[in-house]
Backbone as ProteinMPNN parsed JSONL, in Angstrom:
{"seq_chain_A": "XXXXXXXXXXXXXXXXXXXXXXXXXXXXXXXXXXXXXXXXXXXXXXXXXXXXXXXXXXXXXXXXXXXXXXXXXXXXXXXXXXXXXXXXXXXXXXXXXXXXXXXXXXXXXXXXXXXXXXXXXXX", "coords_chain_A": {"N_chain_A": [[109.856, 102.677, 84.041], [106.666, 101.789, 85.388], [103.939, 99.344, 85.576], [100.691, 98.459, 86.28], [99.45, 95.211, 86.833], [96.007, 93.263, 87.071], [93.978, 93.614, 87.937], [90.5, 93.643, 89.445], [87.438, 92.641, 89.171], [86.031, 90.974, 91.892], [84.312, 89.341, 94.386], [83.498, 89.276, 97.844], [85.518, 87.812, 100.041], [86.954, 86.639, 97.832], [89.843, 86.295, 95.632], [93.017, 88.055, 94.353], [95.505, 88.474, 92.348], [97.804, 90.543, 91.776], [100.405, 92.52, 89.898], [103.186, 94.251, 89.004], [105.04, 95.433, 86.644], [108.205, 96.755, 85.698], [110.1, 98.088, 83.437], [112.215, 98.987, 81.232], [116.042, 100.062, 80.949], [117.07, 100.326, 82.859], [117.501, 99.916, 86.181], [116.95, 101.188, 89.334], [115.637, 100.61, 91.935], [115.373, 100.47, 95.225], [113.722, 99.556, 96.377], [110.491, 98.324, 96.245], [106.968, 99.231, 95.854], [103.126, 98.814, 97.279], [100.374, 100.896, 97.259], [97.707, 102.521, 97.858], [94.566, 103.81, 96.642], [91.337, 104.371, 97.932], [87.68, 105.083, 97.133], [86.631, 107.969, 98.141], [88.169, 108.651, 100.618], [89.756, 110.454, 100.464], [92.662, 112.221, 98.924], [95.371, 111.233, 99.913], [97.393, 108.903, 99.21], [97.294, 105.443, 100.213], [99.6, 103.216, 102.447], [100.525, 100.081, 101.695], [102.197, 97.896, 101.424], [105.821, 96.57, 100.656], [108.702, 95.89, 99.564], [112.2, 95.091, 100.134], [114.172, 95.248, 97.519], [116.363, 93.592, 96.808], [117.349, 91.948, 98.709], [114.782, 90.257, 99.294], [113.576, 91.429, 101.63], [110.282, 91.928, 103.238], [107.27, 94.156, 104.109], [104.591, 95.04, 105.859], [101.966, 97.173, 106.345], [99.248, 96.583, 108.475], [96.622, 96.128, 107.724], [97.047, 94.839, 105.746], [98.199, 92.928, 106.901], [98.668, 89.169, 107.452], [96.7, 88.354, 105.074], [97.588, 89.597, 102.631], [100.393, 88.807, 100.191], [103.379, 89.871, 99.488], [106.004, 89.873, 96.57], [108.495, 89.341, 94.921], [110.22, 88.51, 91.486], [113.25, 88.276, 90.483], [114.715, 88.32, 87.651], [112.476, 88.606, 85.859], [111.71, 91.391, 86.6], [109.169, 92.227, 88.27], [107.052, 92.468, 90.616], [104.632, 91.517, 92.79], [101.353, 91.384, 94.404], [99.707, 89.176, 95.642], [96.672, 88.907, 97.064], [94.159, 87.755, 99.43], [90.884, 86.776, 100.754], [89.564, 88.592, 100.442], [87.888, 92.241, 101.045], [85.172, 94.638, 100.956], [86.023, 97.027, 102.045], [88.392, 97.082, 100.654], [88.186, 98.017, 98.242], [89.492, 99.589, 95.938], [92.262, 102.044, 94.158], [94.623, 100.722, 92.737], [98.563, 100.716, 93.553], [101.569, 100.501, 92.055], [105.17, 101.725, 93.282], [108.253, 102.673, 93.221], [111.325, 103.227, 94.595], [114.015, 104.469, 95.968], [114.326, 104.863, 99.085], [113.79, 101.702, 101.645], [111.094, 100.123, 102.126], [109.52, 102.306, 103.075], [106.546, 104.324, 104.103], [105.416, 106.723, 102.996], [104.329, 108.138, 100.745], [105.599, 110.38, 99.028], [108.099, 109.366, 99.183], [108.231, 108.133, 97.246], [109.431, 107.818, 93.848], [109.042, 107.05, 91.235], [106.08, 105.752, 89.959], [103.18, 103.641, 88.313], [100.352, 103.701, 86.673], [98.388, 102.183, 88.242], [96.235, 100.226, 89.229], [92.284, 99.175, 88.868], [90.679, 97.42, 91.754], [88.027, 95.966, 92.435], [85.457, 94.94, 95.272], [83.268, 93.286, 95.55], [80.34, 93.359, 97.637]], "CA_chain_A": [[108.41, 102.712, 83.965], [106.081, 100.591, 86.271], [102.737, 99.386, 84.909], [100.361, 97.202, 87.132], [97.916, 94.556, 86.162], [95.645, 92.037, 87.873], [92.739, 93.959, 88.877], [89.415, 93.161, 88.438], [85.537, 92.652, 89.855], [85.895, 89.33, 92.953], [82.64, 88.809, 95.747], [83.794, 89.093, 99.371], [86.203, 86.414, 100.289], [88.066, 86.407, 96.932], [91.211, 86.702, 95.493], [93.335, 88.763, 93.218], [96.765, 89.256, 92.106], [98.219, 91.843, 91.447], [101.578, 92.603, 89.177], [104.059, 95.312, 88.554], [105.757, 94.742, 85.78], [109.491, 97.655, 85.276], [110.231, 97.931, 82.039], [113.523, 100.29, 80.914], [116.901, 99.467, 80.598], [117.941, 100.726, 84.462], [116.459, 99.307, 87.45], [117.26, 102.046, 90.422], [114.534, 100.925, 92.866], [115.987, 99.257, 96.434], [111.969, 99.16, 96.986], [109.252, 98.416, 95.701], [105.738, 99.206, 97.35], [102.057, 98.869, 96.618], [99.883, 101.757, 97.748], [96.013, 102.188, 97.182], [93.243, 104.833, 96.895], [89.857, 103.854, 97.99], [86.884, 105.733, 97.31], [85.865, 108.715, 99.193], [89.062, 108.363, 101.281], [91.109, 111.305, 100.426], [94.178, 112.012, 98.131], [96.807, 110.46, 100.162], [97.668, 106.915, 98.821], [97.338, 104.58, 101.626], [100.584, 101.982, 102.157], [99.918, 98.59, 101.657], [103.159, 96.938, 101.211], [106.864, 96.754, 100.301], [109.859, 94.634, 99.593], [113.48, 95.109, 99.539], [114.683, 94.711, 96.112], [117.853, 92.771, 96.401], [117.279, 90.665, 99.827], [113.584, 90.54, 99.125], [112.757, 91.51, 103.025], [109.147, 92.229, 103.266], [107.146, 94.563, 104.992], [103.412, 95.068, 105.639], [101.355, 97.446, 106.912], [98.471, 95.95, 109.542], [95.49, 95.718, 106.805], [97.663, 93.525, 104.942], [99.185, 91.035, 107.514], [97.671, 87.715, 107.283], [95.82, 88.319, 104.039], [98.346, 89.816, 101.465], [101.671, 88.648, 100.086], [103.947, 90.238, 98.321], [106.977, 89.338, 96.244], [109.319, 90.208, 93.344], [110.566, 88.241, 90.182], [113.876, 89.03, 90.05], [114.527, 87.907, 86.544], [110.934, 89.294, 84.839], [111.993, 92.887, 87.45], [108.031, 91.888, 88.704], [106.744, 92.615, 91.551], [103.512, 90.937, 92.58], [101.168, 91.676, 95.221], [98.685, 88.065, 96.338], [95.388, 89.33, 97.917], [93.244, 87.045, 99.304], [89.847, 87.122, 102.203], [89.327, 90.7, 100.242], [86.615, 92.575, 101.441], [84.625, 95.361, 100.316], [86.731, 98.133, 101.875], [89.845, 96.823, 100.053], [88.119, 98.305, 96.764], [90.173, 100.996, 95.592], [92.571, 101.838, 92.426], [96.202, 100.091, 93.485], [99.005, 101.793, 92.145], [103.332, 100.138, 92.507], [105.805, 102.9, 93.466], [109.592, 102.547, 93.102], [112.228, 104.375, 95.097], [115.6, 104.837, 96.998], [114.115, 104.325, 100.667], [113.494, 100.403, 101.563], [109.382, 99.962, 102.893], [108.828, 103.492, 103.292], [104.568, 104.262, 103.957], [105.31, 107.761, 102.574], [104.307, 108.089, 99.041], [106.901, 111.004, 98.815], [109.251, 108.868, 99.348], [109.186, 107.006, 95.72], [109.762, 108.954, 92.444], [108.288, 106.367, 90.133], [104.64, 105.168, 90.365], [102.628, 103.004, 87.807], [99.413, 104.219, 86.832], [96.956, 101.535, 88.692], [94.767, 98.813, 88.663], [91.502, 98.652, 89.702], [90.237, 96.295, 92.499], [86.129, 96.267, 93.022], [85.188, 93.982, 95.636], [81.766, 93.475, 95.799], [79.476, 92.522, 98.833]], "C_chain_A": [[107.831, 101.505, 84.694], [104.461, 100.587, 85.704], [102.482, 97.679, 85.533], [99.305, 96.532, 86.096], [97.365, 93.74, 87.022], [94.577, 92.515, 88.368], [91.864, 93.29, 88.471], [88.27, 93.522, 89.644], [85.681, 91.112, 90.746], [84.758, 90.078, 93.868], [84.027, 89.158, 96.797], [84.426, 87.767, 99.677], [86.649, 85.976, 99.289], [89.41, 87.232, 96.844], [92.028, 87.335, 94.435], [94.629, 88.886, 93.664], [97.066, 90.217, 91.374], [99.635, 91.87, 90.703], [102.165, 93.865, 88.744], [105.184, 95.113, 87.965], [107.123, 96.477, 85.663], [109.814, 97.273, 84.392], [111.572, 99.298, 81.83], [115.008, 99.596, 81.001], [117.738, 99.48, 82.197], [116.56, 100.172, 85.105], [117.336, 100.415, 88.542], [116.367, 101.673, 91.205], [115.728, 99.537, 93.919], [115.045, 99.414, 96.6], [111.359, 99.337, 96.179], [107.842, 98.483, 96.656], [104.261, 98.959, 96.585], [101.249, 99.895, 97.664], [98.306, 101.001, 97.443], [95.588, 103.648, 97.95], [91.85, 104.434, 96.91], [88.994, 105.103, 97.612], [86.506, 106.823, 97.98], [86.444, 108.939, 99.965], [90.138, 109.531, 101.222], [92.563, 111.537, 99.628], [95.189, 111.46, 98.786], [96.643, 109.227, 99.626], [97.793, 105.737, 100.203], [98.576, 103.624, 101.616], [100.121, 100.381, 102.298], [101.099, 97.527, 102.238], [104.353, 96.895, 100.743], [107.668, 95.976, 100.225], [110.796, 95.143, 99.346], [114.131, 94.219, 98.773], [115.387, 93.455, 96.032], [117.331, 91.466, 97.199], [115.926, 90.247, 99.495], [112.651, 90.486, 100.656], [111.43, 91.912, 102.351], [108.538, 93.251, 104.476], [105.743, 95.139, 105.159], [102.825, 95.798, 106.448], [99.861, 96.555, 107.122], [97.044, 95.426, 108.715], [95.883, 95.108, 106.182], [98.11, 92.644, 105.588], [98.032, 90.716, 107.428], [96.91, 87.245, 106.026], [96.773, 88.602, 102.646], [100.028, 89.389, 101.62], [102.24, 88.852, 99.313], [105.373, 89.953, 98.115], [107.316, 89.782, 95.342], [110.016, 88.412, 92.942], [112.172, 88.944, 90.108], [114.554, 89.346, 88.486], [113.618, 88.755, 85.723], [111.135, 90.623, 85.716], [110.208, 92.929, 87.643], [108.109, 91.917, 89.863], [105.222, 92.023, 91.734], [103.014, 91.118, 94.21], [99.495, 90.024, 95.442], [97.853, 88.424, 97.443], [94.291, 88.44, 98.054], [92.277, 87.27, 100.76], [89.463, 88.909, 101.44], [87.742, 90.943, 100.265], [86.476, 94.06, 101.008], [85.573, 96.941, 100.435], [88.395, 98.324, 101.328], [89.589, 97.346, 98.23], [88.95, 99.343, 96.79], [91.415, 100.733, 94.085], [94.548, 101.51, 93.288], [97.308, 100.539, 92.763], [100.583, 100.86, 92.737], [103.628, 101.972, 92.343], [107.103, 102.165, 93.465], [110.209, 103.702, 93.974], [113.441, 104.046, 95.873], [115.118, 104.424, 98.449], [113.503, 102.806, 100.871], [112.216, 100.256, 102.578], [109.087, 101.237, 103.602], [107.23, 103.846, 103.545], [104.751, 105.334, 103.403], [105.479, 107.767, 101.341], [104.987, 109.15, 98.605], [108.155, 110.809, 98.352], [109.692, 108.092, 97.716], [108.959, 107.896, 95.01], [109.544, 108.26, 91.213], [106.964, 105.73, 90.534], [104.181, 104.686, 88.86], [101.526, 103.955, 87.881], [97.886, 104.069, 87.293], [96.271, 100.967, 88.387], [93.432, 98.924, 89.833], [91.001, 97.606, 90.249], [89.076, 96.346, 93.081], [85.936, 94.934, 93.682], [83.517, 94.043, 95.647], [80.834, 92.418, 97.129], [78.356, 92.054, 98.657]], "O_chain_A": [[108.365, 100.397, 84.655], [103.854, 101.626, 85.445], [103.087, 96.607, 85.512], [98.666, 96.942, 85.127], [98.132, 93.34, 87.897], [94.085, 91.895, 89.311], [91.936, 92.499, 87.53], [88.256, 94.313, 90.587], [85.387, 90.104, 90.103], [84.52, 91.285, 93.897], [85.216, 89.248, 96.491], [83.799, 86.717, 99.54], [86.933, 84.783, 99.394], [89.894, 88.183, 97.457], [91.56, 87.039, 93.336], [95.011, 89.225, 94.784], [96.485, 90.605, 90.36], [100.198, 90.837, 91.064], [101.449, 94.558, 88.022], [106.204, 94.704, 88.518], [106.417, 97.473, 85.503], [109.921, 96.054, 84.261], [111.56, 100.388, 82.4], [114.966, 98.374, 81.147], [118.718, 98.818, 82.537], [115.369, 100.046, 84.82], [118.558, 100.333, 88.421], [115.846, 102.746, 91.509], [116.373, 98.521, 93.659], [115.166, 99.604, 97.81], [111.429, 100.26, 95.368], [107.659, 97.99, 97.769], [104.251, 98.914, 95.355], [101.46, 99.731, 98.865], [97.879, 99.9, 97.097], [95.897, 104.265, 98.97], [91.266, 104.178, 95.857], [89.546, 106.193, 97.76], [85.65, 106.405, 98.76], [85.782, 109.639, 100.731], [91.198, 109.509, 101.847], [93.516, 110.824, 99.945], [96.104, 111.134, 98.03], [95.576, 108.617, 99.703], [98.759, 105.609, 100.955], [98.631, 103.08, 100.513], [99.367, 99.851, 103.115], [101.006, 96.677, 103.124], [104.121, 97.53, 99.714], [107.445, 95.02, 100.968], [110.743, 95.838, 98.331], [114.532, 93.072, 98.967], [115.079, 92.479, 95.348], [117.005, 90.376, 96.729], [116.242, 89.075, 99.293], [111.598, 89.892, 100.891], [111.375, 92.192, 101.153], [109.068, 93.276, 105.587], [105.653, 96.037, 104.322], [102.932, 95.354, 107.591], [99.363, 95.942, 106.177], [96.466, 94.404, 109.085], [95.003, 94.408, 105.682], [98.456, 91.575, 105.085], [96.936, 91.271, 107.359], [96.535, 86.085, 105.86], [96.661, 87.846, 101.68], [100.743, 89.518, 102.614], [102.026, 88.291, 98.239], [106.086, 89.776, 99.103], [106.653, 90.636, 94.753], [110.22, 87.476, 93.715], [112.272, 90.098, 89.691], [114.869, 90.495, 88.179], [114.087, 89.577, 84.935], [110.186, 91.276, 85.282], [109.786, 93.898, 87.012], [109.118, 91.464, 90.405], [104.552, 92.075, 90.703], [103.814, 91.056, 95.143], [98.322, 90.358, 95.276], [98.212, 88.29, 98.613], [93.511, 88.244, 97.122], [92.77, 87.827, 101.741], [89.202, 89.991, 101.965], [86.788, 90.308, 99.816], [87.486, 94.703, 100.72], [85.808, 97.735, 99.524], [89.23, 99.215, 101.485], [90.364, 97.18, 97.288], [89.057, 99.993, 97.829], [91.487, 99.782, 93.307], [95.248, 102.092, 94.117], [97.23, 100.765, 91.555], [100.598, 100.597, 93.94], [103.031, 102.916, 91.824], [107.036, 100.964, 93.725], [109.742, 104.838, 94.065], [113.444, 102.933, 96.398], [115.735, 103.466, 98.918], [112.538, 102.642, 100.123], [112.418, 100.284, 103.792], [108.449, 101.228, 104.654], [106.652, 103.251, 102.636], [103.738, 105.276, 102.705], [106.535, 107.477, 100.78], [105.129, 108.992, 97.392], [108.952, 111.425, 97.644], [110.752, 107.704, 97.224], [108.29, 108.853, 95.399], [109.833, 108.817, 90.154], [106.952, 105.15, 91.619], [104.785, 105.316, 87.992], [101.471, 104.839, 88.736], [96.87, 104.75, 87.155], [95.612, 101.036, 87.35], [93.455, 98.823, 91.06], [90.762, 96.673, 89.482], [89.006, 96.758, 94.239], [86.131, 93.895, 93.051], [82.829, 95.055, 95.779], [80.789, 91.207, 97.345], [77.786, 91.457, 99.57]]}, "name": "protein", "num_of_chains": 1, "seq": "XXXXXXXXXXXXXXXXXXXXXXXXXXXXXXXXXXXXXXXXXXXXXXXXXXXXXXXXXXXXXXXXXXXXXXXXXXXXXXXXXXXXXXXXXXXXXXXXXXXXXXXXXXXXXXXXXXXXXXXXXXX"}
């Protein structure tokens, strides 16, 4: 089970972390990822971000370089996603995914998901 926290209400040019906490007695994920659904945007989940489990490579789609960083806990099985410069079209409901493929963008691709935190930026 994956269950995020860290959302909230920041202005334009703040910051928010983010957390995905796995909880269960098995850990099966060689990835972890952070997606997002904005507003008005369509059912696909957009990719944000990913890390391989073990090594903890990283891997970021283009709206996240420079601004977001993400990392894992290996100890607390945490995953944590550091968002900062966030701007208004970064509102949306952020969801972790788990799975077998390592920084996949295809939300297909994982077979566990969290159920989301919201992130309201406001301008």
């Amino acid at each position: 089970q994956l269950v995020e926290s860290g959302g909230g209400l920041v202005e334009t040019g703040g910051s928010l972390r983010l957390s995905c906490a796995a909880s269960g007695l098995t850990f099966n994920y060689n990835s972890l990822a952070w997606f997002r659904q904005g507003p008005g945007k369509g059912p696909e989940r957009e990719f944000v971000a990913a890390i391989e489990w073990t090594d903890g490579l990283t891997f970021y789609t283009p709206l996240a370089t420079g601004r977001f960083t993400i990392s894992r806990d290996l100890h607390k099985k945490t995953m944590y996603l550091q968002m900062n410069g966030l701007q208004p079209e970064d509102t949306a409901l952020y969801y972790c995914a788990g799975g077998p493929i390592i920084a996949s963008p295809v939300p297909g691709s994982y077979d566990s998901w969290g159920r989301g935190t919201q992130v309201t930026v406001s301008s």
